[in-house]
Structures are given as C-alpha cells and as structure tokens.
SESENU-337728 format. One record per residue (C-alpha): residue number from 0; residue in three letters; z, y, x. Coordinates in Angstrom, 1 decimal, m for minus. Layout:
BEGIN
     i    aa       pz       py       px
   NUM   ALA        Z        Y        X
...
//
This chain:
BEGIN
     i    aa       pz       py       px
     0   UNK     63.4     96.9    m84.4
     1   UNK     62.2     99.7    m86.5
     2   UNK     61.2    100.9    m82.9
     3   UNK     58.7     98.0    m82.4
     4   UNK     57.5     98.3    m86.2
     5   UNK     56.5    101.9    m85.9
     6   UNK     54.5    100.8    m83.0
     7   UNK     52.7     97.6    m84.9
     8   UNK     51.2    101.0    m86.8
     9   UNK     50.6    103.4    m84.5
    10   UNK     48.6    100.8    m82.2
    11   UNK     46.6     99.3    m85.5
    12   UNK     45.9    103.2    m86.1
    13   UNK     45.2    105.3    m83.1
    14   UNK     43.0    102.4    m81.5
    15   UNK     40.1    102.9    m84.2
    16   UNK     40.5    106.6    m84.1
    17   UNK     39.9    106.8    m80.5
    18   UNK     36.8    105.1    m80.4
    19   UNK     36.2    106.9    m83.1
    20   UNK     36.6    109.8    m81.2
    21   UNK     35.1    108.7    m78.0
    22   UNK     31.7    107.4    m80.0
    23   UNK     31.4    110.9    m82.0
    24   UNK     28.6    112.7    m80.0
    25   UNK     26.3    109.3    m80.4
    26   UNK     23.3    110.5    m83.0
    27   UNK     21.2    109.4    m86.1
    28   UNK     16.8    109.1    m85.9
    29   UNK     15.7    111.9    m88.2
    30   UNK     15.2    111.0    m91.8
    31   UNK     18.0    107.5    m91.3
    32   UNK     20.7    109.6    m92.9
    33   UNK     22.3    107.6    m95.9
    34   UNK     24.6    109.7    m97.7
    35   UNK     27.7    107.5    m98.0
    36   UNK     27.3    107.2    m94.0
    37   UNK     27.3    110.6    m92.7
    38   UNK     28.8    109.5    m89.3
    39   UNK     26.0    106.6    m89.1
    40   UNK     25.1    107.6    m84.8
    41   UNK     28.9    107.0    m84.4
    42   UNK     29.3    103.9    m86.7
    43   UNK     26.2    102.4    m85.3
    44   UNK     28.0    102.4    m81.7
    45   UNK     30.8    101.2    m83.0
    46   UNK     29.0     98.3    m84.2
    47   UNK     27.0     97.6    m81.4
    48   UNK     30.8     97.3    m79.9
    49   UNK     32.4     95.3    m82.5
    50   UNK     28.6     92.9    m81.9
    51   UNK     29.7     92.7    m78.1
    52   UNK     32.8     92.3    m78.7
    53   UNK     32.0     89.4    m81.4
    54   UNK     29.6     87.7    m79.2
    55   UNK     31.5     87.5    m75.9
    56   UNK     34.9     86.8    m77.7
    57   UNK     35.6     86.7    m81.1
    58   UNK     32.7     83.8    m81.9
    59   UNK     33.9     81.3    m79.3
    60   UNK     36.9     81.3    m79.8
    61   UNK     36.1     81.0    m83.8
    62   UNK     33.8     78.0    m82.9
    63   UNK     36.5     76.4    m80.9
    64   UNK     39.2     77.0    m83.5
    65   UNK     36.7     75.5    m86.1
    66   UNK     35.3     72.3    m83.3
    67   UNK     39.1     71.5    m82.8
    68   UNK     40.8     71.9    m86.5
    69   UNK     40.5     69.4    m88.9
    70   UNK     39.3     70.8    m92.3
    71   UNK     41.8     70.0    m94.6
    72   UNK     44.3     72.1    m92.1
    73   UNK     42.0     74.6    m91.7
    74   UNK     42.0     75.2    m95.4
    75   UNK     45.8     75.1    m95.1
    76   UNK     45.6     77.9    m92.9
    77   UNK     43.4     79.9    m94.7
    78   UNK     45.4     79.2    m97.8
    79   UNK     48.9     80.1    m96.2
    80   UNK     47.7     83.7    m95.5
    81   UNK     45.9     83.9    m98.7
    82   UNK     49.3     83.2   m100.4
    83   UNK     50.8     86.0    m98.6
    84   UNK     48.0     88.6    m99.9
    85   UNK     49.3     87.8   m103.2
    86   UNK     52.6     89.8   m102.5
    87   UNK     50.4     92.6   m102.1
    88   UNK     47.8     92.2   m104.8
    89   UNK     50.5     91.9   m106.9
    90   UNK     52.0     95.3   m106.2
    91   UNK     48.8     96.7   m106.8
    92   UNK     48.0     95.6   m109.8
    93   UNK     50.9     96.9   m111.3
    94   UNK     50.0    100.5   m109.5
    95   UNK     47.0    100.2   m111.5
    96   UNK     48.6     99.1   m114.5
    97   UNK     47.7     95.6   m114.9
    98   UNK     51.3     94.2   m115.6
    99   UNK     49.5     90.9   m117.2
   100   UNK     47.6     90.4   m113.9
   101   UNK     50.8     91.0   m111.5
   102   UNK     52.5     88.4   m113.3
   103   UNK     49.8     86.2   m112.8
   104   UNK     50.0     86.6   m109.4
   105   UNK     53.6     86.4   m109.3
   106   UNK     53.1     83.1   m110.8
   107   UNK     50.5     82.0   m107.9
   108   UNK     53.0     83.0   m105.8
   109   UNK     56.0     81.0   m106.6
   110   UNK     53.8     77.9   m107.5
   111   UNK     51.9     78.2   m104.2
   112   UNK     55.1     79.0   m102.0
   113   UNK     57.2     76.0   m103.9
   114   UNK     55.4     73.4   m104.5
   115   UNK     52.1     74.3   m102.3
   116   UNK     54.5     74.3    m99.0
   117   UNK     54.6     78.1    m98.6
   118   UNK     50.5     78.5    m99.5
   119   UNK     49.3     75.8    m97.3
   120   UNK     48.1     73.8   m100.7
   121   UNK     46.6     76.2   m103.3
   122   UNK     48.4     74.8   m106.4
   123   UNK     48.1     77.4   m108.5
   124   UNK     44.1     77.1   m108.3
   125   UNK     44.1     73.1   m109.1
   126   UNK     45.7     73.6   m112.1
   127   UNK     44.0     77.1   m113.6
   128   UNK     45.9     79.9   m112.8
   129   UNK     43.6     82.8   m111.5
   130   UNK     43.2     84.6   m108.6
   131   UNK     43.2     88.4   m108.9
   132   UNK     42.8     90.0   m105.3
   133   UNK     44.5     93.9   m105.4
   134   UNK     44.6     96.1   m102.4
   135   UNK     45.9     99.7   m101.8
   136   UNK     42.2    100.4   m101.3
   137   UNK     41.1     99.4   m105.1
   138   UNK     44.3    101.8   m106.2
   139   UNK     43.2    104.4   m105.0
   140   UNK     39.8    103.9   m106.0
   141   UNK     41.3    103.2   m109.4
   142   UNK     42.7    106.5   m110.1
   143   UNK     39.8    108.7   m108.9
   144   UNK     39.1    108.2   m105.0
   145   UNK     35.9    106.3   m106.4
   146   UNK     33.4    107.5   m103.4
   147   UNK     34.3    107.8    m99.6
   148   UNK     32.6    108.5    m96.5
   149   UNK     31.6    105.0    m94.9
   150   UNK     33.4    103.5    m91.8
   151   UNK     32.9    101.1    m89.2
   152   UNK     36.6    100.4    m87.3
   153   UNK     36.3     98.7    m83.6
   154   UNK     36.9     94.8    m84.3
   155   UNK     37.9     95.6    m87.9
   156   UNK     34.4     96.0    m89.2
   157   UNK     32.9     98.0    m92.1
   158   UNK     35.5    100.1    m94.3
   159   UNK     35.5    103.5    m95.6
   160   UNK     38.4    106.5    m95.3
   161   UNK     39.6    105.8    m98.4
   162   UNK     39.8    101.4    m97.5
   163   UNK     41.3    102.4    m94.1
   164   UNK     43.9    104.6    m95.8
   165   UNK     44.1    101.9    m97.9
   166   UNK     44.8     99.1    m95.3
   167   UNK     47.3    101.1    m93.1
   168   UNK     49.5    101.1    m96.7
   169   UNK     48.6     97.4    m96.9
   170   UNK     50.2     96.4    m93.6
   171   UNK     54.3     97.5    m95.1
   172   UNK     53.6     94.8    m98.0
   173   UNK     53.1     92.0    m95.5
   174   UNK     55.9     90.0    m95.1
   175   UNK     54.4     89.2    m91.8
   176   UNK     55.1     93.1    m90.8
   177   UNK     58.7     92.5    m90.8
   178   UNK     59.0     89.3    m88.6
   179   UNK     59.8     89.3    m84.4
   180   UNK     57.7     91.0    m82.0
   181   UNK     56.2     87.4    m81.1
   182   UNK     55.7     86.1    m84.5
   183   UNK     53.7     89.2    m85.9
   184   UNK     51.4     89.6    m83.2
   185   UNK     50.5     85.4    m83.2
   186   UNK     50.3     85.5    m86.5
   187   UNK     47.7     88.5    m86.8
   188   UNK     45.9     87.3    m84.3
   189   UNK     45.9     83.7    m85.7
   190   UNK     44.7     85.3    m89.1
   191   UNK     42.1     86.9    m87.1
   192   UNK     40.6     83.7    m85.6
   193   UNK     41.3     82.1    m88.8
   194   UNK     39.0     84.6    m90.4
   195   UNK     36.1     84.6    m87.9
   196   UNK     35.9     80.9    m88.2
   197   UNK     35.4     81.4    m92.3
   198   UNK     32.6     83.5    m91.9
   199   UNK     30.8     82.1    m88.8
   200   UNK     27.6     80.6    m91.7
   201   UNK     27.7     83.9    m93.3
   202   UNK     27.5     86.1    m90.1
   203   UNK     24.6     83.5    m89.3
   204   UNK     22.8     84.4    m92.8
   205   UNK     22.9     88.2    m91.8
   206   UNK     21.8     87.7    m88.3
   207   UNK     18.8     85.3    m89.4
   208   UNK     17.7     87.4    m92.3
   209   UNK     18.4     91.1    m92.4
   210   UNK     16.4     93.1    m90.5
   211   UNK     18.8     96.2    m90.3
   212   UNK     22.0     94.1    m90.1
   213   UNK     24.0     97.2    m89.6
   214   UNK     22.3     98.5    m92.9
   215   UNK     23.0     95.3    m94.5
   216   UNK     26.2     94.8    m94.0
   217   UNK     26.8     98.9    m95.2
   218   UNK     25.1     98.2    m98.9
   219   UNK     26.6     94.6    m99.3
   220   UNK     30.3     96.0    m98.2
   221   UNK     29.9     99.3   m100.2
   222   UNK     28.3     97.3   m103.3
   223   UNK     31.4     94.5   m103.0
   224   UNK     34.1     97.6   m102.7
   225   UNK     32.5     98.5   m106.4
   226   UNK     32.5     95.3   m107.9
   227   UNK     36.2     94.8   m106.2
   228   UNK     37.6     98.7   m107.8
   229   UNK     36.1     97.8   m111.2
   230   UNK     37.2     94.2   m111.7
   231   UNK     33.9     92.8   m111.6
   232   UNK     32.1     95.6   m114.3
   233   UNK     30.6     98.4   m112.6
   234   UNK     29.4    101.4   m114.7
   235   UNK     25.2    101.6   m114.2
   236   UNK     24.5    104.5   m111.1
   237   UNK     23.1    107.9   m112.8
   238   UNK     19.5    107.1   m111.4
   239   UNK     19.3    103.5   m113.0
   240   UNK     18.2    105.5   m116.4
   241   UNK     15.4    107.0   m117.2
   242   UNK     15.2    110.5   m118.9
   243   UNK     13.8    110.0   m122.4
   244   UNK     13.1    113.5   m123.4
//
C-alpha cells in the first residue's frame, strides 16, 4: 500500500517535469518577455499541448459527461468533491491562522457530509454558512512566498512553482489519496471530467474573446492567485501610484 501511494506522487510529479524538460529549448519573440513568465517559449508549448490534448480528448468527453448527466446530479458531483476540499481548506486556514475560518469549514464539513449525503447536497450553503477555499498554495503565499515564477503543467494548466509545490502537499489531505488503487485513480479522473464539463462556457468565453488566450489565461490566473492569498483585499501594485513630489 504505501508502495502504490508513493507512486500516485511520483507519477502526478515527474510527468509535468518531463515535459517540462523535454519543452525547455522552445523560445520567446524578442520583446514578449513578461516578467512573472520567464520560461514563456516552454510554457507556450506546453500549452499548445494541454490545447491538443483538450480538443482531441478532454472536451468530448466533458460534452458527453455534460449531454448524458442530468443537472441536479451533476451538481451532486461537483458538490461531493467540493465537500472533500474542505478537509483541506480547513487545514490551511488554521496554517495561516484563521482558527474562526477552519471552524467554519469544519462546520460545512459535518453539515454537508451528514445531512448533505457525504457533499452531494450543499447544505451548509442553503442555510448561510460560508465557504472559505484554503490551499497549501495561499499558505505559502501567506507567509512570504507572495511572487513565483509562472507555470503551465501538461493537462494540469496554469500554476506557478510556488502553487505546484503547493498542490503536490495538497494531494496527502485528500481523503481520496488514501483509498484502493481503483478507487483513487476513478475518482481523479472522474473529478477531472467533472471539472472540464464546469468550465466548458468559460473556456468558450476565452477562445471567442481573447486574442492572446495563452496571455489571458496567465494575467486572469496570476490576478485570481492574488485575490485568492489575500482573502479578497489585495494591497494596490507599487506602479498604481503616482509620485507626488
């Protein structure tokens, strides 16, 4: 068993590191550089991968998951893993010393997985009790590892070094991690599908309206990572002010 586990994380890490490798000689046009993106030649291949990829695979199997799924079970679905992330986000927010906002997610937690049928009906929301969405990513960003070299993992998407870090810490407060061999891979790649299908009108939006997409989706995830490490209250960048001397 702990055989097989140590494997669930070697694959999940050593697969985005060797594309990562493999795509490292690919290069930027002069005068593209964006300086949260230094390795933009090798994260643009990546992307054009992850778009191949998404085209060919990932889409039609979302769009068939979505044509064949009623809804309301969709929802449940989406729900059920949601409630799961709350085990999580609520270790984090006591890393970051939010005790008040761990027990509130505690509290989701045992509403949802009780009376919501372990997450499939989100409860806690009907009746008030907010959501607050912690990773291992927004810890470290809490305590100082505020800026970090932008990423783009193979079938992952966008991250950064300090999210990927953050994500490979993630995956031991799953509950998920510690099921069979044949439950944890279904279930990932369920969640997977599951996810896709969720975002199918947004990645529509992009495609439709950004010129760059690769560009967009780099300032709208870097700007969301922000929001996300300072609940919601970003300090104002140095050059939004204006020298009055």
């Amino acid at each position: 068993m702990a055989v097989q586990m140590m494997n669930r994380v070697v694959i999940g890490l050593l697969l985005p590191l060797i594309v990562l490798g493999l795509s490292a000689c690919a290069s930027v046009p002069e005068g593209t550089e964006h300086n949260a993106d230094p390795l933009e030649g090798m994260n643009r291949s990546i992307n054009r991968f992850n778009t191949d990829f998404d085209n060919t695979i990932a889409k039609p199997v979302a769009k068939g998951y979505q044509a064949i799924t009623p809804d309301p079970l969709d929802r449940g679905f989406t729900n059920f893993f949601h409630n799961l992330a709350d085990i999580n986000s609520a270790a984090n927010n006591l890393f970051q010393l939010k005790p008040g906002r761990a027990i509130t997610d505690v509290g989701r937690l045992c509403v949802n997985t009780t009376v919501g049928l372990l997450g499939f009906i989100d409860v806690a929301s009907d009746i008030g009790i907010p959501e607050y969405k912690e990773d291992l990513g927004q810890t470290l960003g809490y305590w100082g590892y505020e800026e970090s070299t932008y990423i783009m993992l193979p079938m992952l998407g966008p991250s950064t070094v300090r999210d990927f870090i953050g994500k490979t810490g993630d995956v031991f407060m799953n509950p998920i991690y510690y099921t069979s061999e044949g439950i944890y891979w279904t279930l990932l790649v369920f969640r997977y599908v599951d996810l896709r299908a969720d975002l199918l009108r947004a990645s529509k939006v992009v495609e439709e309206a950004a010129i760059d997409p690769y560009a967009f989706v780099r300032e709208s995830y870097l700007q969301k990572r922000r929001f996300d490490i300072y609940d919601g209250d970003p300090p104002m960048e140095d050059d939004m002010f204006f020298d009055d001397i």
